[in-house]
Each structure stands twice: as C-alpha cells, then as structure tokens.
DRENMI-265038 format. One record per residue (C-alpha): residue number from 0; x, y, z; residue in three letters. Coordinates in steps of 0.25 Angstrom, whole numbers. Each point is the difference from the previous one (the first is absolute). Layout:
# residues N
+------+-------+-------+-------+------+
| resi |  east | north |    up | resn |
+------+-------+-------+-------+------+
|  NUM |     X |     Y |     Z |  ALA |
...
+------+-------+-------+-------+------+
END
This chain:
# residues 272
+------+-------+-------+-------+------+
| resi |  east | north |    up | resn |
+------+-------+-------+-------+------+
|    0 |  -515 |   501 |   664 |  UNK |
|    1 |     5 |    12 |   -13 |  UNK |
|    2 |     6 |   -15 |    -7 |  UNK |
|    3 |   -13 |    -5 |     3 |  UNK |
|    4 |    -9 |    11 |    -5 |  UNK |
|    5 |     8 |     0 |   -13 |  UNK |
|    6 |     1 |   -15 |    -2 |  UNK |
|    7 |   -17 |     0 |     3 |  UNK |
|    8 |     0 |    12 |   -10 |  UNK |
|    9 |     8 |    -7 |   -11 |  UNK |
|   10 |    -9 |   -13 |     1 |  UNK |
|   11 |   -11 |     8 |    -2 |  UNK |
|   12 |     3 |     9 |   -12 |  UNK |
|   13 |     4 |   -15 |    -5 |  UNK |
|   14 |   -12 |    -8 |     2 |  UNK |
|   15 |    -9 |    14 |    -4 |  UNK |
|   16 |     8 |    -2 |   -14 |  UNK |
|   17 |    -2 |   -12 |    -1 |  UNK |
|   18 |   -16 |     1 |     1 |  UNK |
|   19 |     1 |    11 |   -11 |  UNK |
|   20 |     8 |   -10 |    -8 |  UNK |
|   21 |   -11 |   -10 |     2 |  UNK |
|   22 |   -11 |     9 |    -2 |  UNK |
|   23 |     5 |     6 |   -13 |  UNK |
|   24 |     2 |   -14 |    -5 |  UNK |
|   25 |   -14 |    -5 |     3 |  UNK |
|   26 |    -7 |    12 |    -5 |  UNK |
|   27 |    10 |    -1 |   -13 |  UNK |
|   28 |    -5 |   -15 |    -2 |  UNK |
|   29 |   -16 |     5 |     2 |  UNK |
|   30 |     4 |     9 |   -11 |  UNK |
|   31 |     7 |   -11 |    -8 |  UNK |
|   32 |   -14 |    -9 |     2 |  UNK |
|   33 |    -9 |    11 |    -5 |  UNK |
|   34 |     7 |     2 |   -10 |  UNK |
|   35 |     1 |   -14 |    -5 |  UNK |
|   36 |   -15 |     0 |     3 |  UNK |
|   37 |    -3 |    12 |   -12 |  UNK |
|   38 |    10 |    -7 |   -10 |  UNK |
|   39 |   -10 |   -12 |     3 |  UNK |
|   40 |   -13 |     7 |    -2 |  UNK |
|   41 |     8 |     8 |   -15 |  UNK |
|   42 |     5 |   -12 |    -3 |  UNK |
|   43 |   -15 |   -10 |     0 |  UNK |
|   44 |    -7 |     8 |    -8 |  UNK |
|   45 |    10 |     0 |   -12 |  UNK |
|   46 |     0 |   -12 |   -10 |  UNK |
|   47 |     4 |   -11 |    -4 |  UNK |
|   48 |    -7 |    -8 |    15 |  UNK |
|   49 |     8 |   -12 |     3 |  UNK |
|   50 |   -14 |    -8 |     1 |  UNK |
|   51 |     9 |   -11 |     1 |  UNK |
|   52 |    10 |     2 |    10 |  UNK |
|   53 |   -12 |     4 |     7 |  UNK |
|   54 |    -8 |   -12 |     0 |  UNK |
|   55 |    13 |    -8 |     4 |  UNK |
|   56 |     1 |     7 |    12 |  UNK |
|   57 |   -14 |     1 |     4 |  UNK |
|   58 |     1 |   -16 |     0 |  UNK |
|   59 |    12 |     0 |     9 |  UNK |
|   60 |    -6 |    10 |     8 |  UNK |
|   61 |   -11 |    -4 |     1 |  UNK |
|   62 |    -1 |   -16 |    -2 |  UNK |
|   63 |    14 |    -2 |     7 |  UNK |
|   64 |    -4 |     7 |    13 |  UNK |
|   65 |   -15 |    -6 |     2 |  UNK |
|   66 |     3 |   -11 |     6 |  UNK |
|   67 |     8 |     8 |    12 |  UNK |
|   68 |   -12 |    10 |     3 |  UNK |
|   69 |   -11 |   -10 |    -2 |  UNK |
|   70 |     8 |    -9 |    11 |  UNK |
|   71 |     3 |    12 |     9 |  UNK |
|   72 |   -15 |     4 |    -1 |  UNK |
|   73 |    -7 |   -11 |     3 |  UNK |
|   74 |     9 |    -1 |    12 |  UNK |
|   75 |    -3 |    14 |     3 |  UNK |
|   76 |   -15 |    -2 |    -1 |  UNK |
|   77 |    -1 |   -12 |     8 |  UNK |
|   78 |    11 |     6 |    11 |  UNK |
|   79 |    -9 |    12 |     1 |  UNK |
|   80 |   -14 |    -7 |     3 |  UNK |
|   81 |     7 |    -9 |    11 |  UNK |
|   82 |     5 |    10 |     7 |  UNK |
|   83 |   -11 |    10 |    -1 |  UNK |
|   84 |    -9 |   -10 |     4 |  UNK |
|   85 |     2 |    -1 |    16 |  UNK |
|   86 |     1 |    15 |     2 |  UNK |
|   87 |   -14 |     0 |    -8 |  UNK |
|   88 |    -5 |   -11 |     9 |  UNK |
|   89 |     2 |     9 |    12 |  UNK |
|   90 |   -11 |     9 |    -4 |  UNK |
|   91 |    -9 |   -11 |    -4 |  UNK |
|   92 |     2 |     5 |   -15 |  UNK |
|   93 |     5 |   -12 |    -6 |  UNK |
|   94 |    -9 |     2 |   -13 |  UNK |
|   95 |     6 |    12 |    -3 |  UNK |
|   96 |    13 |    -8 |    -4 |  UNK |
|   97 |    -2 |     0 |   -16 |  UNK |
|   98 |    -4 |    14 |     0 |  UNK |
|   99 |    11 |     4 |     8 |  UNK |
|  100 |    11 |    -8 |    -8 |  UNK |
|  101 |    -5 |     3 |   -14 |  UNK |
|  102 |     0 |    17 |     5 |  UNK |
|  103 |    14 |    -2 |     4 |  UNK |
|  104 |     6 |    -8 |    -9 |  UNK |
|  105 |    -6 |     6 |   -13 |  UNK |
|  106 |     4 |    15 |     4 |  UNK |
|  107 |    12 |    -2 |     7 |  UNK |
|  108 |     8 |   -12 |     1 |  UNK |
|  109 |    -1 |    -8 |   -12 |  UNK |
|  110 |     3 |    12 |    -9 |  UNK |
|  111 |    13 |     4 |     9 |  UNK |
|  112 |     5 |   -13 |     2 |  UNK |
|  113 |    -1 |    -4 |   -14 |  UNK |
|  114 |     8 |    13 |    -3 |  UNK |
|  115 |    10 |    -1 |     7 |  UNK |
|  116 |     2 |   -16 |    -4 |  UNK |
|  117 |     0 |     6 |   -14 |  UNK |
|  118 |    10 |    10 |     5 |  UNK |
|  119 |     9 |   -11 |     6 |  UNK |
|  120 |     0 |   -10 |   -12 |  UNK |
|  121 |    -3 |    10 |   -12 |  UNK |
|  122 |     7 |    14 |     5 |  UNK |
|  123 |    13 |    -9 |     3 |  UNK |
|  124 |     1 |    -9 |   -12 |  UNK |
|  125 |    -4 |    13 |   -11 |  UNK |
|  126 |    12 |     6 |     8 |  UNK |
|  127 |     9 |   -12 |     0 |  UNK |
|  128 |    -1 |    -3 |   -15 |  UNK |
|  129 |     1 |    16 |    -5 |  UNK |
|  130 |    11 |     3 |     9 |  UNK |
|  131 |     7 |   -13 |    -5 |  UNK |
|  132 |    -3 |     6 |   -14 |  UNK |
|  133 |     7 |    12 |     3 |  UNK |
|  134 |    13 |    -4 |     5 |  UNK |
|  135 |     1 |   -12 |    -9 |  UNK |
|  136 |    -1 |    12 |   -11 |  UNK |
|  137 |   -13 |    -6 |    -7 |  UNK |
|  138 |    -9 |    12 |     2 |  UNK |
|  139 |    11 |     9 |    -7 |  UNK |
|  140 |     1 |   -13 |   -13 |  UNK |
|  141 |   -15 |     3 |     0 |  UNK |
|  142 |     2 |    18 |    -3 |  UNK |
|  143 |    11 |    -5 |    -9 |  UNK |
|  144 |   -10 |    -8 |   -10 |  UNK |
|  145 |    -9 |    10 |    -1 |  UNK |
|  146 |   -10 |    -8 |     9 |  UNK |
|  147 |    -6 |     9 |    13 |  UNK |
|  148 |     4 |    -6 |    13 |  UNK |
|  149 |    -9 |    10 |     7 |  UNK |
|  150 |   -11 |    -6 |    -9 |  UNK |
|  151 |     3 |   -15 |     2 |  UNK |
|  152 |     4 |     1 |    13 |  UNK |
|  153 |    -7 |     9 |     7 |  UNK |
|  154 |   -12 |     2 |    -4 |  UNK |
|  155 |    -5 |   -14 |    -3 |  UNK |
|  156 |     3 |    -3 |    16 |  UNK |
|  157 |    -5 |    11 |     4 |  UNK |
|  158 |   -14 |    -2 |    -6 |  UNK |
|  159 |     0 |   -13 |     3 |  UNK |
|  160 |    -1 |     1 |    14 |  UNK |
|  161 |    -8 |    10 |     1 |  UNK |
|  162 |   -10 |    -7 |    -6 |  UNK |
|  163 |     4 |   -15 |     5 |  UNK |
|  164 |     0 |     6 |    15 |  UNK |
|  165 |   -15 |     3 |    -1 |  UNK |
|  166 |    -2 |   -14 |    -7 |  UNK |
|  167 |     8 |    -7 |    12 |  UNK |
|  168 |    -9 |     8 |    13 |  UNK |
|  169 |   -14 |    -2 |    -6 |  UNK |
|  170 |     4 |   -16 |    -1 |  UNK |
|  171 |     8 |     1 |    14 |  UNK |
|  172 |   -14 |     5 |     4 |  UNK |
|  173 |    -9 |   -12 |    -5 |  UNK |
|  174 |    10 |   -10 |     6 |  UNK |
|  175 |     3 |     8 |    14 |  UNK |
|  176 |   -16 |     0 |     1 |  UNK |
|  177 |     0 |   -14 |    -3 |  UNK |
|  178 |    10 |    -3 |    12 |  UNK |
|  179 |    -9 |     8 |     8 |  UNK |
|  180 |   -10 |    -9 |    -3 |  UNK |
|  181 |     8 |   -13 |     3 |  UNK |
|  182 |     4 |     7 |    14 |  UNK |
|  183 |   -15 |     3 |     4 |  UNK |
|  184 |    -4 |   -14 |    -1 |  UNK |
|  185 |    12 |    -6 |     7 |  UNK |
|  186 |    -7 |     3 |    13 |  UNK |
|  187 |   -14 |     5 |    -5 |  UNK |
|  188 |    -9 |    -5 |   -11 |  UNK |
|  189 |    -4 |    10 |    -9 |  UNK |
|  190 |    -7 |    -3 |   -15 |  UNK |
|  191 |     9 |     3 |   -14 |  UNK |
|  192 |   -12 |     9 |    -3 |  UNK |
|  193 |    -3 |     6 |    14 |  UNK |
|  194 |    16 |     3 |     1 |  UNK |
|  195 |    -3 |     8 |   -14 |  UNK |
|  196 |   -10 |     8 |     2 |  UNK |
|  197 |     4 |     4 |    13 |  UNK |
|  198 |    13 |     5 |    -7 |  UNK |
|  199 |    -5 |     8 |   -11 |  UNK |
|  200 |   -12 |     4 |    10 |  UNK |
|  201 |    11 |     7 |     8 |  UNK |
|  202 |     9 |     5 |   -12 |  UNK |
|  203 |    -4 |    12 |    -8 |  UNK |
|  204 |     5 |     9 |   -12 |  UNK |
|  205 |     8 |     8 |     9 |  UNK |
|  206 |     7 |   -10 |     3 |  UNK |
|  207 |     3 |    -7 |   -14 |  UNK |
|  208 |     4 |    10 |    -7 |  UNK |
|  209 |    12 |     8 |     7 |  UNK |
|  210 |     5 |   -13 |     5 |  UNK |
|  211 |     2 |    -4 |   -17 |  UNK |
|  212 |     3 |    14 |    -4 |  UNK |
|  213 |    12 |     2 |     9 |  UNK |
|  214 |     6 |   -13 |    -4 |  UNK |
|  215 |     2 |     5 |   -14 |  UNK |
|  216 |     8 |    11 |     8 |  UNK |
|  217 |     8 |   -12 |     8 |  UNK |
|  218 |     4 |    -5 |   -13 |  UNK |
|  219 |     6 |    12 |    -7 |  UNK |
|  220 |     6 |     3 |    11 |  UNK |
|  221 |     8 |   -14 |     1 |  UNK |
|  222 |     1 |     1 |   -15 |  UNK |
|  223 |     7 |    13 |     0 |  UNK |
|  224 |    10 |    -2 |    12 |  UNK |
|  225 |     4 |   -15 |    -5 |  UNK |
|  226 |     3 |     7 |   -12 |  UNK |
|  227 |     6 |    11 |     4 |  UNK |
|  228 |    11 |    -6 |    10 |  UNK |
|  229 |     3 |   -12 |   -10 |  UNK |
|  230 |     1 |    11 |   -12 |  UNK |
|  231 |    10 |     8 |     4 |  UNK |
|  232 |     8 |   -10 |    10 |  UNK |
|  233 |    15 |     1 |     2 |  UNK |
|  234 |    12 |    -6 |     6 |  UNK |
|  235 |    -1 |   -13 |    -8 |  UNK |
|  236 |    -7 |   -13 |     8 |  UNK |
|  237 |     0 |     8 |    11 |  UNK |
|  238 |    -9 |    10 |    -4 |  UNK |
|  239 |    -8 |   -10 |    -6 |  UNK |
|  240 |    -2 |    -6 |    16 |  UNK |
|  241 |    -2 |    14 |     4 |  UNK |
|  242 |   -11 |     4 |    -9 |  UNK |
|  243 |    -9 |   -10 |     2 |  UNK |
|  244 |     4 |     1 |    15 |  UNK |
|  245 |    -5 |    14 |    -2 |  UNK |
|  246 |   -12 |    -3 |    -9 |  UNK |
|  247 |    -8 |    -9 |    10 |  UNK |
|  248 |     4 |    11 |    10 |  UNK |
|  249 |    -5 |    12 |    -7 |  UNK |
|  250 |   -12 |    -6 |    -6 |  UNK |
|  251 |    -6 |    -6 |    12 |  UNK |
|  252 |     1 |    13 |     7 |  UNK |
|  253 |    -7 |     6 |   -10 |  UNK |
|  254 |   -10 |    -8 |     0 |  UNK |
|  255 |    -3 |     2 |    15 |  UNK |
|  256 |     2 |    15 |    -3 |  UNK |
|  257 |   -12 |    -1 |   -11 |  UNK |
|  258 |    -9 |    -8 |     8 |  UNK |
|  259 |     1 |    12 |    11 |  UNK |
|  260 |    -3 |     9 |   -12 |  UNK |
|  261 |   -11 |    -8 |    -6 |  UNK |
|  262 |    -6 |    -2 |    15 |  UNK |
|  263 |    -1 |    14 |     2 |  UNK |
|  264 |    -5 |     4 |   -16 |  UNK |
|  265 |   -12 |   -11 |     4 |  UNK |
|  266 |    -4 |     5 |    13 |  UNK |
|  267 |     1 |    14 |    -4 |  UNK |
|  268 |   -10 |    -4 |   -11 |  UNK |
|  269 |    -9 |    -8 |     8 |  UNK |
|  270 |     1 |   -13 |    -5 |  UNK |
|  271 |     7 |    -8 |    14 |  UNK |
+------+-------+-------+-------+------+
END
C-alpha cells in the first residue's frame, strides 16, 4: 500500500507540473497575441499605407470566399424555414415563419456561421501563406531590403478582413432570407411582397446593428490570429501545417467567445 501511495503521489506531482507547464505556455501565448495586437494598432497609423496590397487582398478575401458563404447561406435559409415550419404548425402559427426566420437568422446565425466560414477559409490560408513565408526565410529578405514586413503583411490582412467579414454577413443575410423564402413556398404559398414585409415588419434597429457591428470584431479577430500563427511559425513545413491548423482553431473560438460577449453587451443595453 506505502509503494502504492508513493507511486499515486509521484504521478500526481507529475500531472500537477504538467498543468503548470501547460498553463504558463497558454497564458505566455495570450500575451504574445496581445502584443502582437499593439504592434498592429502602432504600426496602421504610420505612413506609407499599402493601399495596394490592401485592395489585393480585399479581393481575395472577399471576392474569392463569396461564393462558399452565398451557397452555405442559401442553404441555411432554406434548411431553417423547413424545419421550423412543423413545430410552428403545431401551434397553428404558421404565418409567423418569415418573421421568425429573418429574427433568427439576421441576429444569430448568418453573422456566426459566416465567421467562422471565413475563420476556416481565410484564418487558415493567411496562416498557411505567412508561415510559409517565414520558414522559406522571405519575411526576413523583406526586413533586409529595407521594405516592413509587418506593414505588408500584417496589416494589409488584417484590415482586410475586418472589413471584408462585415461585407460577406450582410450579403449572407439577403441570400439566407431569400432561401427562407424559397422554403416557405415549398409547402405554403406566400407573396414575394407579403414574405417582405412580414420580415422587415418583424425586424428592428436593435436587431441590425449589433449583428453588423460585432462582425467587424469577427473579422479582426480572424485577421490578427491568421496572422499571428503564420508570422511567427517554426519548424519548417511542419509548422506551416501547424499554424493554420491552429489558426482555424483559435479564431473560430474566438469567435463564439465574442458573440457571448456581444449577446450580453446588447442585452445589457436593451436592444434584444
């Protein structure tokens, strides 16, 4: 029972070291992150701005992941109004289906899962083609010519997906409400204009405006931790498969964690 004890003991001490390794790794990296995010926010406000870079990447961004979230939300729009519709049918308040739809899809679901489409496509392929950069020693060529890595790079994605994020939800919000109309009329007939003005009947300001402003947040946030892990990845073509690996992760955490947030901010100040 004494070898026992001891051995129990010794696996203890062992596991608890372990956790404290573990924990002082992951609060090193949240520190490593925000300070990344500060370089960021001194470095965008210093000239020259690479208005070019930027555009470029706004079009891949933005143009290149368009089709994906316009498929996934027309799917979601129609999927959502055929399943709502029995449950709805129950208590004989069918005609409640376009309201009901558009309030859950415009505060909710098309802003979160066009995020984290966004996080899986954009927050992988930023951290793949940086972290490629870095072990292939391009980012360092770019310090030694004088030219600011952190400049081109960084920021230019950055700001392109916070803005191009925003841009994506409000169009995966038209075309998940127009598969929301297709789905009412599979088993019901319901006017173009009825449908309409049955949705914007049932939507209000309150329910616009944080669903658009938290998606800017959505952005940065998959911006920054794309950039992030793909900026500073190691072990050669290894660590390139490990960072965007760990960038789709990461981000589409944080996206869940600032829709918790932005859900309490908005009921906290009345607007749900």
């Amino acid at each position: 029972m004494t070898v026992n004890s001891a051995n129990l003991s010794k696996n203890q001490i062992r596991m608890l070291k372990t956790f404290q390794i573990e924990q002082n790794e992951f609060l090193k990296e949240i520190g490593n992150i925000a300070r990344f995010t500060g370089k960021f926010f001194r470095t965008v406000i210093k000239p020259k701005q690479e208005y070019k870079e930027f555009l470029n990447q706004c079009f891949w961004i933005g143009f290149k992941t368009l089709t994906l979230v316009g498929i996934t939300a027309f799917i979601m729009g129609l999927v959502l109004t055929i399943q709502s519709r029995p449950t709805l049918v129950e208590f004989g308040a069918e005609s409640m289906l376009p309201a009901m739809v558009s309030v859950s899809l415009i505060r909710e679901i098309a802003p979160v899962i066009t995020a984290l489409i966004c996080a899986g496509k954009i927050g992988s392929g930023i951290g793949a083609e940086l972290g490629s950069m870095r072990v292939t020693e391009q980012i360092d060529a770019m310090e030694v010519s004088g030219t600011n890595p952190f400049k081109y790079l960084v920021v230019t994605r950055v700001m392109a997906a916070t803005l191009m994020v925003p841009v994506l939800s409000s169009l995966a919000n038209a075309i998940s409400l127009y598969g929301g109309y297709l789905g009412v009329n599979i088993r019901g007939s319901v006017s173009w204009n009825l449908y309409w003005f049955q949705v914007f009947d049932a939507l209000s300001f309150g329910d616009l405006l944080p669903a658009i402003v938290k998606t800017f947040f959505f952005g940065f946030a998959i911006g920054i931790i794309g950039c992030y892990m793909g900026y500073y990845s190691k072990k050669g073509t290894e660590g390139v498969g490990r960072s965007a690996t760990t960038a789709v992760i990461v981000a589409s955490l944080l996206v869940f964690i600032l829709d918790l947030i932005a859900v309490q901010v908005t009921d906290l100040l009345g607007l749900t």
